[in-house]
C-alpha positions in Angstrom: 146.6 44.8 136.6 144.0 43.2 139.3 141.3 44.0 139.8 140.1 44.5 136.0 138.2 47.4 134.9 134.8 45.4 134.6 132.2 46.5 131.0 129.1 45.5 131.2 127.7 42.9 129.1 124.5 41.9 130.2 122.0 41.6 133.4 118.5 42.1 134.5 116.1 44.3 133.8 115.3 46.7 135.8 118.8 46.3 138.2 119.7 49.4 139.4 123.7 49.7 138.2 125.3 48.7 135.2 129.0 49.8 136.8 130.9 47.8 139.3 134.3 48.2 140.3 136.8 46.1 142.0 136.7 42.7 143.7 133.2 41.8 143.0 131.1 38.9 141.4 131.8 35.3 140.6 134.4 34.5 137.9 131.8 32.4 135.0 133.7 32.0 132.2 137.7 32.9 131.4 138.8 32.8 127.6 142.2 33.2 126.2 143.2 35.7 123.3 143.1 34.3 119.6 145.1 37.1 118.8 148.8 35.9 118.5 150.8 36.4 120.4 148.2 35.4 122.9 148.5 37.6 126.0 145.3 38.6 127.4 143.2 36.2 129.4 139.3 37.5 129.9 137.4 37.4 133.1 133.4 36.7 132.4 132.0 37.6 135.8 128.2 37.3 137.8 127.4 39.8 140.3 124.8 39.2 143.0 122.1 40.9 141.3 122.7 38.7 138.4 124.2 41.3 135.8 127.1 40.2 133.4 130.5 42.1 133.1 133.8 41.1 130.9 137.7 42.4 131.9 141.0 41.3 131.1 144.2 40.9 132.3 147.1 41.3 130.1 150.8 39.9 130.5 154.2 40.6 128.8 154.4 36.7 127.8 152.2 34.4 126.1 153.3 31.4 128.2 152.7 33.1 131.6 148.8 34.1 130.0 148.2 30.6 129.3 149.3 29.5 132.4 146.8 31.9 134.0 143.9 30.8 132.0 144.7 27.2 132.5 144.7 28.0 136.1 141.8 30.0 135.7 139.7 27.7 134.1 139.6 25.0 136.9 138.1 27.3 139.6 134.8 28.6 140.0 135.1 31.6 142.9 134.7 35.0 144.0 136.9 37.5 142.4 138.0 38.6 145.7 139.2 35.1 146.7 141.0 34.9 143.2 142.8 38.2 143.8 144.5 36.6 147.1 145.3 33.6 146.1 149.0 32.5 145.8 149.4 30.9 142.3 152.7 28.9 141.5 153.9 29.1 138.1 156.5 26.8 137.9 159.9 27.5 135.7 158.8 25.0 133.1 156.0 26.9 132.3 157.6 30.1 132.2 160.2 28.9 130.0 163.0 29.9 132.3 
């Protein structure tokens, strides 16, 4: 499901909210499960006024996860630019 329901993690004192919704911030950090089979791919993001929040995005298969997070891992962008961007997963990688 995109966007991710965002928890807060961390940020600066004194900012003035600790919830954000939707398409916001700048994707920091993405980690794959360790839980096997792994199908969740976390989102570390960085609002503008510097606060921390973690989501996730499940799939059905493993190999379509790691294919995300691989993806994932090699850009550094707004979450509202990730959300509308095209992303070809080839047949290989889906095991089709």
């Amino acid at each position: 499901m995109w966007p991710p329901k965002w928890l807060y993690t961390t940020g600066l004192a004194g900012s003035i909210s600790h919830s954000v919704t939707g398409e916001v911030g700048v994707l920091d950090a993405v980690y794959l499960s360790r839980v096997l089979p792994p199908t969740k791919v976390y989102l570390v993001i960085i609002t503008d006024d510097g606060n921390c929040y973690l989501g996730n995005v499940m799939f059905e298969r493993s190999n379509i996860a790691k294919v995300m997070y691989d993806f994932l891992l090699e850009i550094n962008r707004r979450v509202s630019e990730i959300g509308s961007i095209d992303i070809p997963l080839m047949n290989e990688n889906l095991g089709q």
